[in-house]
VEXDO-109242 format. One record per atom (N, C-alpha, C): x, y, z. Coordinates in steps of 0.05 Angstrom, whole numbers, plus 5000, padded with zeros to 4 digits. Each point is the difference from the previous one (the first is absolute). Layout:
<bamars>
XYZ...
</bamars>
This chain:
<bamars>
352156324120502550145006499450295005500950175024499950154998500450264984499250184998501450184963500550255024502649984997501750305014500150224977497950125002500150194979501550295010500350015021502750264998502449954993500849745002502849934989499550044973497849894985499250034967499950264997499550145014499750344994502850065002501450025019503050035006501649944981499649854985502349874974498250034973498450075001498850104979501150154979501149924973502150174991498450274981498149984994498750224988499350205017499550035024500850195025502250074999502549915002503050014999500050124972498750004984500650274973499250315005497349865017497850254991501750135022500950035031501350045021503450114986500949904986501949984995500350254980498549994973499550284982498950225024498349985018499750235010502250155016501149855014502950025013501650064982501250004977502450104988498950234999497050134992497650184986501750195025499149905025500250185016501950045017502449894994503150055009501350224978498749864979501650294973498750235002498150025010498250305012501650115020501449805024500750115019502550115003502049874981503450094979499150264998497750124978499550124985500150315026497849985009498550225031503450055007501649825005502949995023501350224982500250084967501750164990497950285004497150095012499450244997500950145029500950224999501250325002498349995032497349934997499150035025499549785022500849684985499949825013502650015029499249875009501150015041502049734996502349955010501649745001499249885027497850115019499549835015497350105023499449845005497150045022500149955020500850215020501149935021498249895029499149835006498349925020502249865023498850145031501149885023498949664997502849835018499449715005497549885006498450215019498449945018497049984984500350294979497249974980499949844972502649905000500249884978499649675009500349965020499749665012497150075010498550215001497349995006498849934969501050104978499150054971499949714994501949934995499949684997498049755013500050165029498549715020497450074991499250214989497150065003499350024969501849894979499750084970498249704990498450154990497749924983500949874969500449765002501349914970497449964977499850134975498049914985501649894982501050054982501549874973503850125004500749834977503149994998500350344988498950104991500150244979499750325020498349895020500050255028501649915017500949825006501949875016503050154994500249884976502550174992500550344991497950125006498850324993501750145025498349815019500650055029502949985009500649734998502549955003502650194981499950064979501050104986499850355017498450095011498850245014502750065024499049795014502249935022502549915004501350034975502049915006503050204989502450005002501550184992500750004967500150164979500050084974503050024996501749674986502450084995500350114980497949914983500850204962498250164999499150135024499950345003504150104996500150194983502650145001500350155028498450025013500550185026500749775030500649754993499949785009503350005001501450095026503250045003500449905031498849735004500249905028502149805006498849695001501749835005501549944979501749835002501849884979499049744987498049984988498049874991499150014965501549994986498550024971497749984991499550234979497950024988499149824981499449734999499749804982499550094972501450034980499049914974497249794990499050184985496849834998500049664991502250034976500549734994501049795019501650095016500349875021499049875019497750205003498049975021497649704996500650074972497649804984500849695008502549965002501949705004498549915032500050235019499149925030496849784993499050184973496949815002499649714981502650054982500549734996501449735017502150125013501149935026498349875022497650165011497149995018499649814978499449924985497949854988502049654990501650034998501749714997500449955027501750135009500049895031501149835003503250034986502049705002501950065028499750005010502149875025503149914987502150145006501949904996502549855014499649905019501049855022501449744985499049904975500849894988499549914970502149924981500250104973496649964986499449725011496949854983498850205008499550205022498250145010499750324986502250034985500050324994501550034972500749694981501750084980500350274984499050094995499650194984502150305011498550085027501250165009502449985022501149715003502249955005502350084977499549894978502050074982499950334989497850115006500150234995502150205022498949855024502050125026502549944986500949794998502550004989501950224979497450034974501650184990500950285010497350005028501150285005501950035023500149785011502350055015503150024982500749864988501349974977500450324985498650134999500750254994501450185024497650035019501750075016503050025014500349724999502449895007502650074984498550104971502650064975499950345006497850165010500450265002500750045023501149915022501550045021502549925002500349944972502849824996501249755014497849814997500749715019501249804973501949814996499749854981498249764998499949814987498649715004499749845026502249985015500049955022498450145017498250154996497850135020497249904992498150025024497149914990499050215018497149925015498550175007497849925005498050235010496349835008499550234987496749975006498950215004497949985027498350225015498249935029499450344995498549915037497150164999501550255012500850174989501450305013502450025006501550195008503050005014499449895035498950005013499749975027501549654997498549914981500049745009502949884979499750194975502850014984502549995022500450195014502750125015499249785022498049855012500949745016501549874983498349894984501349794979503050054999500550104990503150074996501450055021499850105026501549915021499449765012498149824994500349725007502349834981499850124977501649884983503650095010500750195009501950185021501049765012496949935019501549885026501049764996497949834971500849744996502350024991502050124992501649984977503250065028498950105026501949925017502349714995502450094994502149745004498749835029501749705003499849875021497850015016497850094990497850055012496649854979498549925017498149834994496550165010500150314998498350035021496849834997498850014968497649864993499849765004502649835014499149745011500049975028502950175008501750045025498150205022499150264989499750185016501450215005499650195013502450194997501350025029502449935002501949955016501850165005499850204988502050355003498550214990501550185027498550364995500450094971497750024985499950194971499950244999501250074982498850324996499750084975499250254994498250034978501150364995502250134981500950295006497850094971499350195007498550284978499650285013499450104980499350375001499050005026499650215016497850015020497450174981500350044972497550104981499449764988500549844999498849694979497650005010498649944979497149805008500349875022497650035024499849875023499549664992498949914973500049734992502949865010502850135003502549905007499249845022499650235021500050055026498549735009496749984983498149865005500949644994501050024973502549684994500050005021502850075015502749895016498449965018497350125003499249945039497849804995500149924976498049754999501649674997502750174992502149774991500750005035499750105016500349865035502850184999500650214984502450185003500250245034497149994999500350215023501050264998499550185013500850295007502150035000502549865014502950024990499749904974498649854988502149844977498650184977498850355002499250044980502050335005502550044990501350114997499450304976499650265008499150164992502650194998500950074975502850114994498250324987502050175019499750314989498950004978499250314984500850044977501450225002501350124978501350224997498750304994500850265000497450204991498349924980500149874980499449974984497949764986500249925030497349765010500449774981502549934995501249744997501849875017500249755005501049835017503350224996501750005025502250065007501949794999501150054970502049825003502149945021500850185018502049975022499249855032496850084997498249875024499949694992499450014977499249714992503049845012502950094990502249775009499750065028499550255024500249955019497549845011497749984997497749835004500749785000500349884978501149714991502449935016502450205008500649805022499450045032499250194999498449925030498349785002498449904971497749845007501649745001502649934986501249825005501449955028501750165006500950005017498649975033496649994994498049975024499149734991502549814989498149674992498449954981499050254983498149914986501449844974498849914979500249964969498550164988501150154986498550154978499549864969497049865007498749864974499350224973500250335004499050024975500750405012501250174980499050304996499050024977497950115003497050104983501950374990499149964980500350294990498050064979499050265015497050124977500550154981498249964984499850034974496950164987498850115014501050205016498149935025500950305016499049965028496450105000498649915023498350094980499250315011500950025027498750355010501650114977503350054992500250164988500349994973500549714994500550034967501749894990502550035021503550034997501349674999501649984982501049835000502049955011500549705017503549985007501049934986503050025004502449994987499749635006499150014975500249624989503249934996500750134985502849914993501749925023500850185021501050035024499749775016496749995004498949775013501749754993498649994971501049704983503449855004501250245000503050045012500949915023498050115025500149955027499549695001497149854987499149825005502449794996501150014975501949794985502150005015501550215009502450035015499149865030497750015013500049825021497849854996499049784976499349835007497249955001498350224994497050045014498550074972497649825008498249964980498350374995500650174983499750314981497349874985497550145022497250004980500050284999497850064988498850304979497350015006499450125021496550044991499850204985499149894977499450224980496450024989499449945016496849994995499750284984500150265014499050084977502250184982502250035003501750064980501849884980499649715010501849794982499549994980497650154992499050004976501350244975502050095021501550194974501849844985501249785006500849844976499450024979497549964997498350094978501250274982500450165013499850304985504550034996499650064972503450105001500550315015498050094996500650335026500849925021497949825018500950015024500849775010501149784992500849835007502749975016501350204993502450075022499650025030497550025007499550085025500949665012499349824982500249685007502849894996502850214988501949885004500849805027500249794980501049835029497849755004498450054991498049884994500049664994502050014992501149744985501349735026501150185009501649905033498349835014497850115000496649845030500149764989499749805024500649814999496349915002498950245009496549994988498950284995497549974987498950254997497150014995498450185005497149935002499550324983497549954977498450244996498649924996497750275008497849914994498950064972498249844990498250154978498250144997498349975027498250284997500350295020503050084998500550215014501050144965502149924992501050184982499149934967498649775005500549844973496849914983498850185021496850024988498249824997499749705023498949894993498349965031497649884999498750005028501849815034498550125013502149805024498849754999501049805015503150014999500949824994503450064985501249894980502650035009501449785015503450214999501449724991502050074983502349744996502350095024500949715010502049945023502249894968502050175002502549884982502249965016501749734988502249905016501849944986502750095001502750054997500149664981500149845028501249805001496849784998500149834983497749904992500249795020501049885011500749875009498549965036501550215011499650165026496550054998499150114976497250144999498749785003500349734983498749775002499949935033501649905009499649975033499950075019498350154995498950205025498649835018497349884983498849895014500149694996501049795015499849694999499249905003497350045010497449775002499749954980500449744997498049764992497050004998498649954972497749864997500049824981500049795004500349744982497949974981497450145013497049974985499950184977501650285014500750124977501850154979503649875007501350024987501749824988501049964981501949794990502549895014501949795005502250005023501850034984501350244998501950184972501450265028501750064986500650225008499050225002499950215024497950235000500950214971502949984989500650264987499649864968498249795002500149914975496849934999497650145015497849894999499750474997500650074976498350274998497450044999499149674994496650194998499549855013500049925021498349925030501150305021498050224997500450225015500449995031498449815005499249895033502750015017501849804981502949955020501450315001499250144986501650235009499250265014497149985007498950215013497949895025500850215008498049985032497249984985498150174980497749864992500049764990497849845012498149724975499050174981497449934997498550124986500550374995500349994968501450305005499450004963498950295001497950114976501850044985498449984965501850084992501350344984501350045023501150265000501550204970501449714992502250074975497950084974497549965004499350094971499850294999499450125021499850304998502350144993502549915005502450194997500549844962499749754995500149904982498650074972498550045008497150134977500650284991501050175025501750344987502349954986502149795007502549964988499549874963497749855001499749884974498350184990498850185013498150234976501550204992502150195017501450265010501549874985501349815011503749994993501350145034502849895002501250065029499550354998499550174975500050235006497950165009499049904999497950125025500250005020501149785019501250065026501950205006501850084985502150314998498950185000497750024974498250244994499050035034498949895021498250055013501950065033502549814991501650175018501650214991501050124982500350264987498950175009496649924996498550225009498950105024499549805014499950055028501750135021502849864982502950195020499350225006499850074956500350264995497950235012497949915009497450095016502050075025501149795010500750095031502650264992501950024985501750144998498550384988498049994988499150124992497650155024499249845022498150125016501950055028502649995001503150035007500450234998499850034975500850334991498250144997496750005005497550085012500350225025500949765017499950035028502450195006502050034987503150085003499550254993498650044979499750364994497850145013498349825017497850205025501150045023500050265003500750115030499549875028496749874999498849895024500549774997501749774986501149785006502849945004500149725006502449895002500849764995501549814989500749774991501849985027500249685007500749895007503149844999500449994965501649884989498950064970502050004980499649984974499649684991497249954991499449734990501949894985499849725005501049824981498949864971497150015016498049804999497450214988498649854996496750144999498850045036501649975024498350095019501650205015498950255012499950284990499450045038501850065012499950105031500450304996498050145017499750305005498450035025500550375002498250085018499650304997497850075013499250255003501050115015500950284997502450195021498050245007500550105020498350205009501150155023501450344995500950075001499050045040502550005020500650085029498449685004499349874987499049635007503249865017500249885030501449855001499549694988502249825003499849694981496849885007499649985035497949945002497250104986499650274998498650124999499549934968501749934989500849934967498749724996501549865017498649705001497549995003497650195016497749985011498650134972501550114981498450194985500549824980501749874996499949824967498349725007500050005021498249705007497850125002498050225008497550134992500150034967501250064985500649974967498749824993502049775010499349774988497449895008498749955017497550005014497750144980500750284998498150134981499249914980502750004987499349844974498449715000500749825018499149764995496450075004499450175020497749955002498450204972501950174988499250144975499249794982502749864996499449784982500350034966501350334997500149944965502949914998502450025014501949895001500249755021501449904992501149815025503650015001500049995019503849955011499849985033502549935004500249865027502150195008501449975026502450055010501249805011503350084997502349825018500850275021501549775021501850115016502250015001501650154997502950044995502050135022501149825015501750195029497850165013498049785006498950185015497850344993500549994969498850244986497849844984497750035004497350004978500550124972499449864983500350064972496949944987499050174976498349824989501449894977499649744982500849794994497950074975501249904971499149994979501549714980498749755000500749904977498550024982501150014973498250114979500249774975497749895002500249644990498350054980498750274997498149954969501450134983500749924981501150074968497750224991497550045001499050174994499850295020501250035016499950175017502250254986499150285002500450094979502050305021502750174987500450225020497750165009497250064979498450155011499149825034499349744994499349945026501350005034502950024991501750005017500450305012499650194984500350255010496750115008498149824990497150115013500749865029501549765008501049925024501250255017501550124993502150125015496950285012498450114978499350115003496550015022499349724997498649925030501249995013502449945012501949955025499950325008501050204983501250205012496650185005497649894990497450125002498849905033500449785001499949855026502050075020502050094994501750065023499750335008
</bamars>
């Protein structure tokens, strides 16, 4: 018989220790470097030398591998780390991904994933009680908001009266009303759902870069009145260029009074439920007939993790109707909760729920408050940074932890403004001890700050203000 001794090496479990102790050895070294004064949040290399670095990289062991890798890549729990809307994972948390990697249950169906099916459960189940849904609501969980905010407007379209589209097809113009600031994930749904360029309806916002409640009733009936059906208005929670939340309540109001399925992308602010400070921002909250957050934007756990929650348990169950006889029971879909499969666009699908699960059973729910408390309070506080220097300017007063400004410079016209904060931002990235991005706002360049590390401190935020104004 032949003896495949790399497979024997490969599963070798006393490798898998010795590999394994050196790796925690040298990830807790690398936590450690991310809190010193002179460490960089990022290393900035062009596309072109960095896809040269890789094609031409010389692999010796797992321990330089990851030296390197760890070298190259962006530092979220560096405190100077104020870029995407991406959380800084909690360590404990982190730890679940390698138990997760290492079971490797598939949850497509209950025999395949028990464990962390019922765990999904309980946490949807929470969720569902802090958004204020009663028993009659269920939920998933899946891989991000992109594929969250499909989910839930498929669930939209199925839930059409007199209509059959998942057997039938779709046989009338749809449409689809939100912010023209929502996550482009909206945009991306409806034109995958065969909605089209008309059927993806983009409603004002007001100064204040929330949806316009008065645009929204005139939108909505223009889009009616041009034939369409309106399967679903999305209202953010928050947006993500600026922060800002829409008027949920309003929406929820609008939706019920005519009829139309009221989702919430709340990927990454839905998570103020959580916190009694700010949870007002989510009045109304209760109304969505769906709602999506994620867990590793506000809620500190690695990507990706988002629960899809639904009003009506019912509706959420039949989204999707296929049939597999091989592998589900012949029962009703809203009565088979732990066969995950019937209700999400993934099969095979990791298991996600232990990461948000493992902080909730160590912490307690208060740690999720604690971490949005403090993050707000970062953005409101580097708000009033920016508000008392002469050479800036805010955009809007935050809602949120993400933080729109710019550099002013005196006889500068807008353009000339725009050309100079987008060299800013440029600088810095290729500096590399900060990181932040910019939005565009009417046409005006802003640089852009979300501030997702809890350890990020006012000294760091004002050594911010003070490379910007050194660079400009």
């Amino acid at each position: 018989m032949k003896n495949y001794h790399l497979l024997q090496q490969a599963y070798n479990f006393e490798d898998f220790e010795k590999n394994g102790k050196q790796l925690i050895e040298q990830l807790s070294t690398y936590l450690k470097v991310q809190q010193l004064p002179e460490s960089k949040a990022n290393n900035w290399q062009t596309p072109d030398k960095e896809l040269d670095y890789w094609e031409n990289y010389q692999f010796n062991d797992l321990t330089g591998f990851v030296d390197d890798l760890l070298s190259h890549s962006i530092h979220l729990h560096n405190p100077k780390y104020m870029g995407h809307q991406v959380s800084v994972p909690a360590p404990l948390s982190i730890l679940t991904n390698l138990v997760s990697g290492l079971l490797n249950n598939g949850m497509a169906v209950y025999e395949m994933g028990k464990a962390a099916t019922a765990i999904e459960k309980c946490v949807v189940e929470l969720f569902c009680e802090k958004v204020g849904y009663d028993e009659n609501s269920n939920g998933v969980m899946t891989s991000g908001g992109t594929l969250a905010n499909l989910t839930a407007l498929l669930a939209a379209r199925q839930a059409l009266k007199d209509s059959d589209i998942w057997q039938d097809g779709c046989q009338e113009k749809l449409a689809v009303l939100v912010s023209n600031q929502a996550h482009y994930s909206i945009d991306r749904a409806a034109r995958v759902m065969g909605l089209g360029n008309d059927g993806v309806v983009l409603v004002p916002v007001n100064p204040g870069f929330a949806m316009d409640n008065q645009a929204l009733e005139i939108s909505y009936q223009k889009t009616v009145d041009a034939g369409f059906k309106v399967i679903a208005i999305v209202g953010s929670a928050c947006s993500t260029a600026t922060g800002i939340y829409d008027d949920l309540e309003f929406i929820g109001n609008f939706c019920q009074t005519n009829n139309v399925w009221f989702h919430i992308d709340g990927a990454h602010g839905g998570a103020a439920v959580f916190s009694e400070k700010y949870k007002s921002l989510l009045k109304g909250i209760e109304k969505a007939d769906s709602i999506i957050i994620d867990t590793h934007k506000m809620m500190m756990t690695p990507a990706l993790s988002t629960v899809v929650l639904y009003k009506d348990k019912v509706k959420g169950s039949q989204t999707f109707h296929q049939k597999a006889q091989y592998l589900f029971e012949d029962k009703g879909y809203d009565d088979q909760w732990y066969n995950s499969g019937l209700r999400t666009f993934e099969c095979t699908k990791f298991m996600m729920s232990l990461k948000f699960y493992v902080l909730w059973k160590s912490y307690g729910i208060e740690i999720f408050e604690e971490n949005i408390d403090c993050l707000y309070g970062l953005g409101k506080e580097f708000a009033q940074l920016v508000d008392k220097h002469q050479d800036f300017e805010l955009a809007l007063d935050p809602q949120t932890n993400i933080v729109c400004f710019r550099y002013m410079k005196s006889g500068f016209d807008e353009s000339q403004l725009n050309d100079l904060n987008k060299t800013i931002r440029q600088s810095l990235l290729e500096d590399s001890e900060f990181y932040i991005v910019q939005a565009v706002l009417n046409d005006t360049i802003y640089l852009r700050v979300t501030l997702m590390n809890p350890l990020t401190t006012g000294v760091h935020l004002q050594n911010l203000l003070n490379k910007i104004t050194l660079i400009a």
